[in-house]
C-alpha positions in Angstrom: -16.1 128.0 114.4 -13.1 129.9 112.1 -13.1 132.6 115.4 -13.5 130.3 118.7 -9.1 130.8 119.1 -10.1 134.4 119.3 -10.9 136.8 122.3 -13.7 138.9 121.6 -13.8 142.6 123.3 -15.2 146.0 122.2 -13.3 149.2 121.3 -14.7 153.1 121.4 -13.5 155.7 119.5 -14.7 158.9 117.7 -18.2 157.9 119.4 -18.5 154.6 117.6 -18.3 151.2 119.8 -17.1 148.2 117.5 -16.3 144.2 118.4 -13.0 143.5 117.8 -11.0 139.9 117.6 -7.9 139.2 119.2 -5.0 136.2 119.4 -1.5 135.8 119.9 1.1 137.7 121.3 3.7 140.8 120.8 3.4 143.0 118.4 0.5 144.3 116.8 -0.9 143.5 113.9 -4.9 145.3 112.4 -6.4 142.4 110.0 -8.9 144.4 108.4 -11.2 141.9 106.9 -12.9 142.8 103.0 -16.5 142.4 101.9 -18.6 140.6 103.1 -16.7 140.4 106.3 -14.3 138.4 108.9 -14.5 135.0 106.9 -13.2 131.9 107.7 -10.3 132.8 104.7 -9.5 136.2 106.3 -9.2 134.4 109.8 -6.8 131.5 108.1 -4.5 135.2 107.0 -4.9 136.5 110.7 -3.7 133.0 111.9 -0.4 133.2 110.2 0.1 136.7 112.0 -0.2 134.8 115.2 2.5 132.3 114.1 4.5 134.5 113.0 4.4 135.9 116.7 2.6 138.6 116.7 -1.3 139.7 117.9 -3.6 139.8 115.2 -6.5 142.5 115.9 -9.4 141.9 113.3 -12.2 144.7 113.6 -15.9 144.3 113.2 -16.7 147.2 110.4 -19.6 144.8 108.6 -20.9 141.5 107.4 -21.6 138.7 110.1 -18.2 137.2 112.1 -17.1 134.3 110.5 -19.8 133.6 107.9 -18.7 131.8 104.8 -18.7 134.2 101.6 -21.5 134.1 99.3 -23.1 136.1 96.4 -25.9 137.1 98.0 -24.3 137.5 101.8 -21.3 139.9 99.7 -24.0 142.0 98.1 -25.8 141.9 101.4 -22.5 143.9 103.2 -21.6 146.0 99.9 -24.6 148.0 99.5 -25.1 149.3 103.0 -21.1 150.2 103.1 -21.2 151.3 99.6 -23.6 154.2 100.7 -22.1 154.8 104.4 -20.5 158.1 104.7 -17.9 156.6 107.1 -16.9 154.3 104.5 -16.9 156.9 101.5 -17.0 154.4 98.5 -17.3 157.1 96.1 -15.4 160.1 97.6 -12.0 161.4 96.3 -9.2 163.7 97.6 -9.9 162.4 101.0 -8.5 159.8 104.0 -11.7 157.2 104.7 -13.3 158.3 107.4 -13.1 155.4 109.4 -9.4 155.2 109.3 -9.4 157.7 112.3 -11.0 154.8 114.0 -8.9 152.6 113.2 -6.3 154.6 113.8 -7.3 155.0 117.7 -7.4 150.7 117.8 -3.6 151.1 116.9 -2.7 153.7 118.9 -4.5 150.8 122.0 -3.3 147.7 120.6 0.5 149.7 120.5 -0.3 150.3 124.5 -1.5 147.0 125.1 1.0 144.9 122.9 4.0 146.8 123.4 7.0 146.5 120.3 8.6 149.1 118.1 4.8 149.9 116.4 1.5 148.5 114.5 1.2 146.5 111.1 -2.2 146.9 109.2 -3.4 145.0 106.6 -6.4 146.4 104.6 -8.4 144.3 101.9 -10.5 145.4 98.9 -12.7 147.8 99.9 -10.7 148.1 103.1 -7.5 148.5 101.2 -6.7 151.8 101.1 -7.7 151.6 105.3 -4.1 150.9 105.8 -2.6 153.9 103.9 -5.3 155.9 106.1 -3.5 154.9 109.2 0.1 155.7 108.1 -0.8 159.1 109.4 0.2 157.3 112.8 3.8 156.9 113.4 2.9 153.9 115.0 1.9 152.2 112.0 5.1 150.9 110.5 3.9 148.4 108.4 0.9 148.9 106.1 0.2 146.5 104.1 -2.4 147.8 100.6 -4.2 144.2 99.2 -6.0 144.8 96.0 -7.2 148.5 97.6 -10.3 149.0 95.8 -12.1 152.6 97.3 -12.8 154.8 95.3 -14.5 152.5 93.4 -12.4 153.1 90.0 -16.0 154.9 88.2 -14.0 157.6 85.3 -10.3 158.7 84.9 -10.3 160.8 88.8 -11.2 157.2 90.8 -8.9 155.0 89.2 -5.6 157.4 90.2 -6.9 157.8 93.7 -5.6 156.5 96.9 -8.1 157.6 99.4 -6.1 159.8 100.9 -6.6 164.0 101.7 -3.5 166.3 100.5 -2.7 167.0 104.3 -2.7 163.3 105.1 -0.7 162.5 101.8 1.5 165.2 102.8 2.1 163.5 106.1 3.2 160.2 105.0 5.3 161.4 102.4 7.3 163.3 105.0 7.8 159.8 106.6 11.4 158.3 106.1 10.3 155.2 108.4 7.3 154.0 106.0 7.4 150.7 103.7 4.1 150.7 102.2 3.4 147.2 100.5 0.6 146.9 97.8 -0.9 143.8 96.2 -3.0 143.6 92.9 -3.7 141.1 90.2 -3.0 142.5 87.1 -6.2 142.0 85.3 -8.1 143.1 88.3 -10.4 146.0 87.2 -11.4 147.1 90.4 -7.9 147.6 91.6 -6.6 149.8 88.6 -3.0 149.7 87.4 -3.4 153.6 87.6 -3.9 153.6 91.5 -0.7 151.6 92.1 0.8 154.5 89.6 0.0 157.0 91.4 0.6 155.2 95.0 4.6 154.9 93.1 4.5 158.6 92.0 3.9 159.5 95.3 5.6 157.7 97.7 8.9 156.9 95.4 10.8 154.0 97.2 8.6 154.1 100.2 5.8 152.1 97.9 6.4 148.6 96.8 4.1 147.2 94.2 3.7 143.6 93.6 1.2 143.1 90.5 0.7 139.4 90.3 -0.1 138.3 86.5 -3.9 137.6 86.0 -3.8 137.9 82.3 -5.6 135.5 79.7 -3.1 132.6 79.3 -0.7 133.4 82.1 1.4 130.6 83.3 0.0 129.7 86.8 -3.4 129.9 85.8 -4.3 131.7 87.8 -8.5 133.2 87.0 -8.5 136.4 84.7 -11.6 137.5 87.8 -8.8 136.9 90.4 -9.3 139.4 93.1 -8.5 138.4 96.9 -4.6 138.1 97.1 -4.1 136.8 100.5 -7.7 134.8 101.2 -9.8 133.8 98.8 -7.1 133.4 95.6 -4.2 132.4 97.4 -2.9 129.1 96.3 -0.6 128.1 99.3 1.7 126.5 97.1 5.4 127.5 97.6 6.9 129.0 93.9 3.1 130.0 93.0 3.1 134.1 93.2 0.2 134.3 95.4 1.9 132.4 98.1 5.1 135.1 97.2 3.4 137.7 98.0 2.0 136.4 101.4 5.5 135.6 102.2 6.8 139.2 101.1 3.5 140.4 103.5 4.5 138.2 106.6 8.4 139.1 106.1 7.5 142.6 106.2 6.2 141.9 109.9 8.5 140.0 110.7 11.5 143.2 109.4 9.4 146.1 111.1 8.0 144.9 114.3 9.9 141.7 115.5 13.8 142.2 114.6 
């Protein structure tokens, strides 16, 4: 039972009820699990939050709590999201819809957790979720893994970042912001050109860490590798997926506990 730690409440906002998971204490942290759903590989991530020392928050947006990933359970969550307005898989020049959601969770795990502000973690098709909520000022700490949405379909997808010109504008104007992204290199659904244009944009407020996937590369690490922090981590220390989980929990650690 990967969630039996875990407190289980609901949250309303923008007139849509949700579950949401909770453990530890201090600051706030928004583990927001990718497709299919909260697996028992997204809730070993939201445990490290909690040992770290602060509260990881996973949301319910779809698949079944818990449930071991599978072919047919991933395509069973994809295709309903993929065609969900609120999720917008297809959409460009705009923030995700559900972002305002989440963004009303941070704004109430801020209250209810106290500390300086919120991390958030998105994760493929959640990615960009993260970016979304930097609109808060509460949200010091978003973290970008492998943001997929929009799906990367023609030249226009692969350069966007799921993010309207009046939100983009927004956090740009932010001098508080370290935006963290994570990507394997040879990972098609998470193009090099969206991590281009998150740099052009942001300047020094974006880090990019583009972890080599490539035929032949010397961790071996698989040329289909997509889930940085879950399913493709290889908790090894010296092996770059483990690098970047560390660069992901010291960001916490800098922004909401010093």
């Amino acid at each position: 039972m990967p969630l039996a730690d875990y407190e289980s409440s609901e949250f309303e906002a923008e007139g849509t009820r949700r579950a949401v998971f909770r453990r530890g204490a201090g600051p706030a942290v928004i583990v927001i699990a990718e497709m299919p759903g909260i697996t028992p590989s997204v809730v070993g991530f939201a445990d490290r939050v909690v040992a770290l020392g602060c509260t990881a928050v996973l949301p319910h947006l779809f698949g079944t709590p818990g449930r071991e990933p599978s072919g047919r359970y991933i395509a069973s969550s994809f295709v309903p999201a993929c065609v969900s307005r609120e999720f917008g898989a297809l959409a460009t020049g705009r923030t995700t819809p559900v972002s305002t959601w989440l963004r009303a969770l941070a704004a109430s795990e801020h209250e209810r957790c106290g500390g300086p502000g919120v991390g958030a973690v998105g994760m493929c098709f959640t990615g960009g979720f993260a970016l979304g909520m930097a609109v808060d000022d509460r949200v010091l700490a978003p973290v970008l893994s492998q943001p997929s949405l929009p799906l990367p379909l023609g030249a226009a997808r692969k350069r966007d970042i799921a993010l309207s010109p009046d939100d983009l504008a927004t956090v740009k104007a932010r001098d508080d912001l370290c935006v963290l992204g994570l990507r394997f290199t040879n990972d098609r659904v998470v193009p090099a050109e969206r991590f281009a244009r998150l740099r052009q944009e942001l300047g020094d407020s974006f880090v990019g860490v583009e972890i080599d996937s490539s035929p032949g590369n010397p961790h071996g690490i698989p040329t289909n590798a997509h889930s940085v922090l879950t399913e493709h981590l290889v908790d090894e220390p010296g092996h770059p997926t483990r690098d970047a989980l560390d660069r992901v929990l010291d960001l916490f650690r800098e922004r909401l506990l010093a």
